[in-house]
Kinemage of the C-alpha trace (Angstrom):
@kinemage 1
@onewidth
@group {chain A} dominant
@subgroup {mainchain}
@vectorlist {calphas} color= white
{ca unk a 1} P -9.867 -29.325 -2.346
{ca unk a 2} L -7.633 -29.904 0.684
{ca unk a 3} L -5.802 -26.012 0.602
{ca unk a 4} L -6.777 -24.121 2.937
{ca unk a 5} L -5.299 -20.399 3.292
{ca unk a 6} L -6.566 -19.546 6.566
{ca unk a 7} L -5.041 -22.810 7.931
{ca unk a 8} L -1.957 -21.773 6.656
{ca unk a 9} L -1.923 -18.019 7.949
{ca unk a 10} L -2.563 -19.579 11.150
{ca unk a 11} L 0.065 -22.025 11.344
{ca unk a 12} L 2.866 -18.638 9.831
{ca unk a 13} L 1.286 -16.947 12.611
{ca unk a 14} L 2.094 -19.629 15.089
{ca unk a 15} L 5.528 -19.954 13.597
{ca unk a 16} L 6.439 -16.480 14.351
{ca unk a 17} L 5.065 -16.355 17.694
{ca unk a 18} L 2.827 -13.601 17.040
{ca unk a 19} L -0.578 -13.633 19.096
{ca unk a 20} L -4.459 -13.995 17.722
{ca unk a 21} L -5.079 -11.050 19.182
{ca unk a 22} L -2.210 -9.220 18.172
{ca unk a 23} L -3.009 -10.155 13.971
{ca unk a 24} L -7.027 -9.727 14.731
{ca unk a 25} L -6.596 -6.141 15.901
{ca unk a 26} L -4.200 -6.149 12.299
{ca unk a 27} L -7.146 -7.706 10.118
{ca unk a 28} L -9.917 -5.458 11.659
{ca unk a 29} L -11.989 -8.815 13.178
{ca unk a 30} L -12.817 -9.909 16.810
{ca unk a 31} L -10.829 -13.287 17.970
{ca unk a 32} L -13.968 -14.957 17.564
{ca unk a 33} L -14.282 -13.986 13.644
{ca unk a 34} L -10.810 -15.194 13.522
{ca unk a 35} L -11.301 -18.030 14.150
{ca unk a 36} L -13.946 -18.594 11.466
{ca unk a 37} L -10.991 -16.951 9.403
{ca unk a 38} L -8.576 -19.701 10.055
{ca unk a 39} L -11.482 -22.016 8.634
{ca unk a 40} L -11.906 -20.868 5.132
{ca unk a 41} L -10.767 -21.959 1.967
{ca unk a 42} L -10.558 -18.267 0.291
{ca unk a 43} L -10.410 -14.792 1.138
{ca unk a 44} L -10.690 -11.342 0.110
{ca unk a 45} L -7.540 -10.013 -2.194
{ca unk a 46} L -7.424 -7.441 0.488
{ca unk a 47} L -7.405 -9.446 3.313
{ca unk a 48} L -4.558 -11.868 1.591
{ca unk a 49} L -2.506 -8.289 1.141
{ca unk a 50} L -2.640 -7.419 4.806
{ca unk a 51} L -2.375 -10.600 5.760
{ca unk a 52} L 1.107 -10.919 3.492
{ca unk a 53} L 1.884 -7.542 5.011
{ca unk a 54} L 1.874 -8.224 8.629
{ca unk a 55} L 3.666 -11.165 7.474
{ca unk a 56} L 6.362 -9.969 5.784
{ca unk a 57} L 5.564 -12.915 3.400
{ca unk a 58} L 3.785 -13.012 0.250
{ca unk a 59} L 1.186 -15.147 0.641
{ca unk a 60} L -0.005 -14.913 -2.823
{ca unk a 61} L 2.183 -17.654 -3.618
{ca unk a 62} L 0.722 -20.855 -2.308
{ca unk a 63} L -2.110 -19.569 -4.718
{ca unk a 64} L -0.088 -20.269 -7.508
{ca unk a 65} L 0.297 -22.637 -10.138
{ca unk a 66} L -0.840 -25.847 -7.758
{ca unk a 67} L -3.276 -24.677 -6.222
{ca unk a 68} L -5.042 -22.744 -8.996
{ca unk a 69} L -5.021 -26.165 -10.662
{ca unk a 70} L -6.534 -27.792 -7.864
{ca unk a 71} L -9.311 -24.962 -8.139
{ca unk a 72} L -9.917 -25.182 -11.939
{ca unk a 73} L -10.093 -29.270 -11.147
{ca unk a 74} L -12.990 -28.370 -8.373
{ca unk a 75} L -15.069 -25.962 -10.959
{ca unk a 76} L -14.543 -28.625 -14.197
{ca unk a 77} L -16.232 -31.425 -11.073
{ca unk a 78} L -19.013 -29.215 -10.589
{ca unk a 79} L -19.982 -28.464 -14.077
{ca unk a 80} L -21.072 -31.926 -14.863
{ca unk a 81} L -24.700 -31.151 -15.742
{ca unk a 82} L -24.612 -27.141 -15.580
{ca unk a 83} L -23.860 -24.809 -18.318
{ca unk a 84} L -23.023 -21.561 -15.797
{ca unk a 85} L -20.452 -20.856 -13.411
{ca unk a 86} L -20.749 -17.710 -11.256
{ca unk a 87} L -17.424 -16.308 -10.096
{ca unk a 88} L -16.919 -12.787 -7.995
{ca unk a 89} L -13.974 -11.112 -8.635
{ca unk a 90} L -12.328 -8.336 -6.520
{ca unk a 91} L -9.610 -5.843 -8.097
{ca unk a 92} L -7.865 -3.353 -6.369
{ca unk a 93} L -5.647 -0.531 -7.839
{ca unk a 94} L -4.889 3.307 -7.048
{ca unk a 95} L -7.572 5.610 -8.179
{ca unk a 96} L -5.915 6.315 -11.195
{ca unk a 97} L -5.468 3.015 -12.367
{ca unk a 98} L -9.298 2.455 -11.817
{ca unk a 99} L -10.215 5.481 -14.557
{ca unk a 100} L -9.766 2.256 -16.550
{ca unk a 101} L -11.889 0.198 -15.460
{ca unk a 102} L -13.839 0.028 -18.450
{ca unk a 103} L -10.928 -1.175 -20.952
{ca unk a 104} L -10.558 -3.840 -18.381
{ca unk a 105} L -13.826 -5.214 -18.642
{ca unk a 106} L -13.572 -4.774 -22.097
{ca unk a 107} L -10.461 -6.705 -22.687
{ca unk a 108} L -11.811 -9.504 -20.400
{ca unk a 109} L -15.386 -9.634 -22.422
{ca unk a 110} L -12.754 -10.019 -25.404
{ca unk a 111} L -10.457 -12.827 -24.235
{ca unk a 112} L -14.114 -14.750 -22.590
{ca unk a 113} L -14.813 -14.712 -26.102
{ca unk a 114} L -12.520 -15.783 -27.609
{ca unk a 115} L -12.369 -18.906 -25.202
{ca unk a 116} L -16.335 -19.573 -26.198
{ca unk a 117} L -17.595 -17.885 -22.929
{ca unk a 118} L -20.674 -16.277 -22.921
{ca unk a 119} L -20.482 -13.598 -20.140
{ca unk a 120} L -24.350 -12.967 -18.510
């Protein structure tokens, strides 16, 4: 998969003439870990959201529908010969919304189910 989103925050940041440093000191990272940053393929849902923030740009976009594709291409190439695919997921919400936590999980157990997943 060629999309990278650190490559892209990088070349934003360059667009709008705003310094390393300047969106480092924003993300909580040294230069040097920004760098690495600007490498990766993925990040954290909270680091997209400050990101986006500093921004002023929702970066959540070039996520969607292309490149999800693109991602759901790379997992079907790697499942040739294995039967398991482990994902991480991060959600965020207010405290409130997290007092339902468990009807979350529940509803995605139900729709895994339903789409002959087996959830480990």
């Amino acid at each position: 998969m060629n999309f990278q989103i650190g490559q892209i925050i990088r070349e934003k940041l360059e667009q709008k003439d705003i310094t390393f440093r300047k969106f480092a000191d924003h993300m909580g990272m040294s230069e040097r870990n920004l760098q690495n940053f600007f490498k990766r393929k993925d990040i954290s849902a909270l680091q997209l959201q400050r990101a986006s923030e500093y921004l002023k740009e929702d970066l959540t976009t070039y996520y969607k529908p292309k490149n999800l594709m693109s991602i759901a291409q790379d997992v079907n190439e790697t499942l040739t010969d294995s039967k398991l695919i482990k994902v991480n997921i991060e959600i965020a919400g207010e405290l409130e919304a997290m007092k339902n936590f468990h009807e979350l999980l529940k509803e995605f157990k139900t729709s895994a189910k339903k789409l002959g997943f087996q959830l480990t």
